[in-house]
C-alpha positions as CSV (number, residue, x, y, z in Angstrom):
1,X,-14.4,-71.0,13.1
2,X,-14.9,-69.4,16.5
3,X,-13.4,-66.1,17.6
4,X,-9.4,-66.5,18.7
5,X,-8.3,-64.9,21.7
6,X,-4.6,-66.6,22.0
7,X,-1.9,-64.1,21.7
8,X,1.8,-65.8,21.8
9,X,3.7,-63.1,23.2
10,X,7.0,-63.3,25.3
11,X,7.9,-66.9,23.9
12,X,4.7,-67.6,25.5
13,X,0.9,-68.6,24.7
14,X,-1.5,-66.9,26.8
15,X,-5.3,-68.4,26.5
16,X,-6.0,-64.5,26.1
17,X,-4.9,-60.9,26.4
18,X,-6.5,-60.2,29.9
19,X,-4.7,-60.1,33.0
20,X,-5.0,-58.8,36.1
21,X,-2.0,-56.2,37.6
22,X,0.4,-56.4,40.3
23,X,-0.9,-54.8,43.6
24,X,-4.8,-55.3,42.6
25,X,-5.3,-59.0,43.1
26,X,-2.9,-59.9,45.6
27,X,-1.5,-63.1,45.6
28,X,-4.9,-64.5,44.1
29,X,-6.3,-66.3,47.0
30,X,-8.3,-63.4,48.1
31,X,-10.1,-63.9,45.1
32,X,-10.2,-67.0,44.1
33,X,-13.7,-67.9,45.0
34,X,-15.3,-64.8,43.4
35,X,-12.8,-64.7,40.5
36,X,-10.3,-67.6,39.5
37,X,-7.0,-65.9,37.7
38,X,-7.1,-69.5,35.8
39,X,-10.0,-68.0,33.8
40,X,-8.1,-64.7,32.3
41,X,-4.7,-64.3,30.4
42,X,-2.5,-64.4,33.9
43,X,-1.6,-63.1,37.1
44,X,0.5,-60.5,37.9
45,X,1.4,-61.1,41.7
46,X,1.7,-58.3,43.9
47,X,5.5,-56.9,44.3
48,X,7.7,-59.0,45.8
49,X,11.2,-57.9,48.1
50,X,14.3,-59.4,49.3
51,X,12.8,-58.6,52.9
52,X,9.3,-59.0,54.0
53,X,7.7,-54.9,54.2
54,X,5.1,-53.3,56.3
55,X,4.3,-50.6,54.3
56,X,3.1,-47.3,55.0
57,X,1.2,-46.4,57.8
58,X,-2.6,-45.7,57.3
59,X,-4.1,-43.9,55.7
60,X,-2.5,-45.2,52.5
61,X,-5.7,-45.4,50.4
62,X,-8.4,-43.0,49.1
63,X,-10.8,-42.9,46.0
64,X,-10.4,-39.4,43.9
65,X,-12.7,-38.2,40.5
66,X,-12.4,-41.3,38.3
67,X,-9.7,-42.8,40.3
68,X,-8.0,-43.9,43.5
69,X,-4.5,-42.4,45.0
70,X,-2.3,-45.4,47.2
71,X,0.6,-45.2,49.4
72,X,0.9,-48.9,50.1
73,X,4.9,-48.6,50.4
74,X,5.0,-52.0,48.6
75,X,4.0,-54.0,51.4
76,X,4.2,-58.1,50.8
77,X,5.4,-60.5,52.8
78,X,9.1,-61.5,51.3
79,X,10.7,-63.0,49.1
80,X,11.6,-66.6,51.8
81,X,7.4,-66.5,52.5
82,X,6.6,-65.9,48.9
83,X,8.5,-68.7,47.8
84,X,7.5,-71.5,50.5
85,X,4.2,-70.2,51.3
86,X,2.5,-68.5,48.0
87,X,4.0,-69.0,45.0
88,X,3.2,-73.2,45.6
89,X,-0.6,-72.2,45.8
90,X,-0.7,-69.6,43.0
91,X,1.2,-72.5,40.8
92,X,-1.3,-75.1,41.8
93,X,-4.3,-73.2,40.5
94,X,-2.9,-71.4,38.0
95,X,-4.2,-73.3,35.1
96,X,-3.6,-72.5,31.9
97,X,-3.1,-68.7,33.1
98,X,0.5,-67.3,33.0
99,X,2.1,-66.8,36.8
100,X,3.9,-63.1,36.8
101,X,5.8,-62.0,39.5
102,X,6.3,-58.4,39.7
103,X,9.9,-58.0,41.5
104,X,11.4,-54.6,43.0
105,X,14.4,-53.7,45.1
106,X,16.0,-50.8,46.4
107,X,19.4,-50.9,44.8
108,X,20.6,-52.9,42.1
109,X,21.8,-55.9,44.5
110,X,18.1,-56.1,45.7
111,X,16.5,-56.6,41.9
112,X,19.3,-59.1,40.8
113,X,18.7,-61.1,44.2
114,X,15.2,-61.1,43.8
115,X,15.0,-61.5,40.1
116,X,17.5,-64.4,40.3
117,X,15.5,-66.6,42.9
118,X,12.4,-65.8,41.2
119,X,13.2,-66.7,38.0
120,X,14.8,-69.8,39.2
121,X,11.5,-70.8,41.1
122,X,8.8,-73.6,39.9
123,X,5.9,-72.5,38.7
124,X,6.9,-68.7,37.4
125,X,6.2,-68.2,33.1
126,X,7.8,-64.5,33.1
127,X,9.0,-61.5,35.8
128,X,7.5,-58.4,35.8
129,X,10.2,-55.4,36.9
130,X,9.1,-52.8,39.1
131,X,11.1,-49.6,37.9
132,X,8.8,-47.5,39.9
133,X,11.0,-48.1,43.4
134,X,13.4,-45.3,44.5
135,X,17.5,-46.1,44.4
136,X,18.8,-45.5,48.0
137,X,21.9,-45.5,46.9
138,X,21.5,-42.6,44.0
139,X,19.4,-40.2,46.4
140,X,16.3,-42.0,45.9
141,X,16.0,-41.3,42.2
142,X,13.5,-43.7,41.1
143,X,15.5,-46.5,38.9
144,X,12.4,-46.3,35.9
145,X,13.8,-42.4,35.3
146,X,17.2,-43.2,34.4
147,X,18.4,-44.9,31.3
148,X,21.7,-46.2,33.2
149,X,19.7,-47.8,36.3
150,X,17.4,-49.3,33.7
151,X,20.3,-51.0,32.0
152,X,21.8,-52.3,34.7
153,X,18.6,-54.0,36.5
154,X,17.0,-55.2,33.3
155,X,21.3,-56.6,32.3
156,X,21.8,-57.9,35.9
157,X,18.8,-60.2,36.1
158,X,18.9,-61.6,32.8
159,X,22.7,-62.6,33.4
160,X,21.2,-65.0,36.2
161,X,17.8,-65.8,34.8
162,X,16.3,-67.4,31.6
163,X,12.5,-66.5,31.6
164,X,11.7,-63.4,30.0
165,X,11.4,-60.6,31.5
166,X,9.0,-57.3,31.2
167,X,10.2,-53.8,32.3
168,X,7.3,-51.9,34.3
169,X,8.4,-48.3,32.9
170,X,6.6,-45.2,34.8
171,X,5.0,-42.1,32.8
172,X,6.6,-39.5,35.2
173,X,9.8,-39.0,32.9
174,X,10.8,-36.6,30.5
175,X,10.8,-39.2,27.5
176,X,9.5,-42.8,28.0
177,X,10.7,-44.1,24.9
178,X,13.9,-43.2,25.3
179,X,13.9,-45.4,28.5
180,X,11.8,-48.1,26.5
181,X,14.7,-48.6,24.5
182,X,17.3,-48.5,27.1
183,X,15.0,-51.6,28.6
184,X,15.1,-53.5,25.3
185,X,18.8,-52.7,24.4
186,X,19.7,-54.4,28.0
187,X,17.5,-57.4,27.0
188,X,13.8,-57.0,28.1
189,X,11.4,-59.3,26.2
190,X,8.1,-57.0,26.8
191,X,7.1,-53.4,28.6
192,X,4.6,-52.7,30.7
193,X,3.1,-49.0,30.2
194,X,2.3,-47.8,33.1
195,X,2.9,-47.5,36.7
196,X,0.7,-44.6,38.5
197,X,0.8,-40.7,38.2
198,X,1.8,-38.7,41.3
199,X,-1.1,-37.5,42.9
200,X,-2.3,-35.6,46.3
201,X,-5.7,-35.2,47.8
202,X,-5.7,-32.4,50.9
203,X,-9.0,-32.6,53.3
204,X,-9.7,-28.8,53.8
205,X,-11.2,-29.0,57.1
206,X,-8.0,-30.6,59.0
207,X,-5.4,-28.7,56.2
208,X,-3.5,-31.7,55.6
209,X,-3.2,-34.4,53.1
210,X,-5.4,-37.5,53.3
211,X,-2.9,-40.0,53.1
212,X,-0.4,-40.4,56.0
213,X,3.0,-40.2,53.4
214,X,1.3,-37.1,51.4
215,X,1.6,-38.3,47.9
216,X,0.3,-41.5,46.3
217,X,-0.3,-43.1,43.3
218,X,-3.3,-42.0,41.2
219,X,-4.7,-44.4,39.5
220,X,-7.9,-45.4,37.7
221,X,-10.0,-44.2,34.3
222,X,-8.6,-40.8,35.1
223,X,-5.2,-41.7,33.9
224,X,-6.3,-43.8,31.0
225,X,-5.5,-41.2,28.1
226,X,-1.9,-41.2,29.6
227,X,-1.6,-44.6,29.3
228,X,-3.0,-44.8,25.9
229,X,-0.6,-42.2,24.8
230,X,2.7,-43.9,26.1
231,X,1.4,-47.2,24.2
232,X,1.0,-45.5,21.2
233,X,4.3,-43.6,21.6
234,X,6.7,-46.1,22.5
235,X,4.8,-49.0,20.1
236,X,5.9,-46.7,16.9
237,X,9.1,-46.5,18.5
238,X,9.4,-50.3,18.8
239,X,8.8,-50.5,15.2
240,X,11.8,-49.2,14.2
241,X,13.8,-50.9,16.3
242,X,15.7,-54.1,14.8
243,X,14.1,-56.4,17.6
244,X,10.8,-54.6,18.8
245,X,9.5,-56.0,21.9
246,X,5.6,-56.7,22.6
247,X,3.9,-53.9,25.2
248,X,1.2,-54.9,28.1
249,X,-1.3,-52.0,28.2
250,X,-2.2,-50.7,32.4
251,X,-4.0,-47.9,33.2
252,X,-7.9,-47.0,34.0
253,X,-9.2,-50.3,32.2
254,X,-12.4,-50.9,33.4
255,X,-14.3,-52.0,30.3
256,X,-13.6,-53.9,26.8
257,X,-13.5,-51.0,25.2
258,X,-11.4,-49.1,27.5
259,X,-9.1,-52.3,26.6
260,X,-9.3,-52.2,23.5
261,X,-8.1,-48.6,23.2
262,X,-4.4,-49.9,24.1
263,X,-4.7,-53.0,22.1
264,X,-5.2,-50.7,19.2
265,X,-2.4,-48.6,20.5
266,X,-0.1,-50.9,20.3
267,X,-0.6,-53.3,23.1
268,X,-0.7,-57.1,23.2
269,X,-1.9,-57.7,26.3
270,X,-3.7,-55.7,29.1
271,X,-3.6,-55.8,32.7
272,X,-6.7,-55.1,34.8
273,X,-5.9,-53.1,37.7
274,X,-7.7,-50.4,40.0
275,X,-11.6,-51.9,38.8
276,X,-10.7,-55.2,40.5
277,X,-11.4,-53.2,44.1
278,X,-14.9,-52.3,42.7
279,X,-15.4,-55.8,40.8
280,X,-13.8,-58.5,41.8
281,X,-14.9,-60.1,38.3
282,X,-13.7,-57.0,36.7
283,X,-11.3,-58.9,34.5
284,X,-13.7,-61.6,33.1
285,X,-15.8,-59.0,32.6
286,X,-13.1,-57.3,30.3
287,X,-13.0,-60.1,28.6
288,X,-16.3,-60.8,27.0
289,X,-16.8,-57.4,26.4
290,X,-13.8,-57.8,24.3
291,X,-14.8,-60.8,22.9
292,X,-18.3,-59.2,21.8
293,X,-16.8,-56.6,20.2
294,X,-14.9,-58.6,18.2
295,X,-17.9,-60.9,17.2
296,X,-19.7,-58.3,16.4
297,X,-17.2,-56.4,14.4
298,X,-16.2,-59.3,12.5
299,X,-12.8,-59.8,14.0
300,X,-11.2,-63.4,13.9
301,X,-8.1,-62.7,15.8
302,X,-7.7,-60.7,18.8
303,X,-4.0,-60.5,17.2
304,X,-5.7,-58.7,14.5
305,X,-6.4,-55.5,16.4
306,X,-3.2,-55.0,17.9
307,X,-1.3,-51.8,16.7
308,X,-4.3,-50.8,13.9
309,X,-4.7,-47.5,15.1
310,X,-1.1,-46.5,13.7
311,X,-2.7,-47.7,10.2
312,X,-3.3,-44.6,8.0
């Protein structure tokens, strides 16, 4: 018998652990050519609002040590054009890859509109929810840093919407788990762990930031060993809960090994994210690294690996 990379996760089968994160690979068209999504675990679409968003102004983008800060301002086209115009494409050459839409709002209204017509859609396995966006109507606290707000998007989609659902939690909080299990008391099937660090990069000779809004999101290797960490954390956590939920690994993967790091923390599946810029095949290329690994290591099961570095 061959190597098995299936994990059934979510109430779902995924061909593999390796998929691709929301902001990184667009709505996969861009890549298609160079790197068809029907080849990994799934896509994770880029973050989809009620209205359709501009963004920041340039510059919103620039590479750091071992990583890469963004402002994008969450900049897609809509919910109405997402729906008609590029969810039908992404579902046709989906494959056997998993189709996750990564949804956000700015109030509570926003997510359970965009959640509910999402989830209702042909052609979407599972929503991804972006926690990382600031409530206008709490004084722009993000919604991923309090338990209540948490609650009540994660409750307030899932009273409309039957697929499940994974909460996107950000490492800029005091305690992550504590907001872990807020997500799964409110119902979330899965976690994803993490969004981006805060970050600034200031060009000395014009004494101002680089990027137009000041601060961005670093991401990349460098934040790697905080992702790790959060797995690790939160997946002991999980385990005494009565109903643990499964956790997708993000952060600074670049390699199989770097992969397999948050699969032994804990993870179940991993999403490829900042690398896909530098490689477009960056994700395949997780993939058999993980896969050699595993042949050469003697592992069977990709399953088999998840959570062993907890084993004393």
């Amino acid at each position: 018998m061959g190597l098995d990379l299936t994990v059934n996760c979510l109430g779902l089968p995924f061909q593999n652990p390796v998929l691709v994160a929301s902001g990184t690979f667009g709505y996969g068209d861009e890549y298609y050519e160079v790197m068809p999504f029907s080849e990994l675990g799934g896509l994770v679409t880029k973050t989809i609002t009620a209205a359709r968003r501009e963004g920041n102004p340039p510059p919103r983008i620039v590479e750091t040590d071992s990583g890469m800060l963004n402002s994008i301002g969450l900049a897609n086209v809509g919910l109405r054009a997402f729906l008609e115009e590029k969810l039908p494409w992404i579902a046709a050459h989906a494959g056997q890859a998993r189709v996750v839409v990564n949804v956000a709002g700015f109030s509570v209204e926003e997510f359970i509109e965009v959640g509910t017509a999402v989830g209702g859609a042909k052609g979407v396995d599972a929503l991804e929810v972006n926690l990382g966006c600031p409530n206008v109507r709490a004084g722009y606290i993000h919604f991923g840093a309090d338990e209540l707000s948490v609650r009540q998007v994660v409750a307030g989609i899932l009273k409309n919407v039957r697929l499940p659902l994974i909460a996107k939690l950000s490492p800029n909080v005091t305690d992550i788990g504590a907001l872990a299990e807020a997500a799964v008391d409110a119902g979330a099937d899965g976690l994803s762990l993490i969004n981006t660090l805060p970050g600034m990069k200031i060009d000395p000779l014009k004494r101002r930031p680089v990027i137009s809004m000041g601060f961005g999101g670093l991401s990349g290797p460098a934040i790697r060993p905080v992702g790790v960490a959060c797995v690790y954390k939160v997946y002991q956590q999980m385990q005494r809960m009565e109903a643990p939920v499964p956790i997708v690994g993000i952060g600074g993967i670049a390699s199989g090994r770097d992969a397999l790091e948050y699969i032994l923390a804990g993870a179940s599946l991993v999403q490829v994210g900042t690398a896909n810029f530098l490689h477009p095949r960056a994700a395949a290329n997780v993939l058999q690294e993980i896969a050699a690994f595993c042949e050469s290591e003697g592992v069977a099961k990709i399953t088999d690996l998840v959570g062993l570095a907890h084993e004393r």
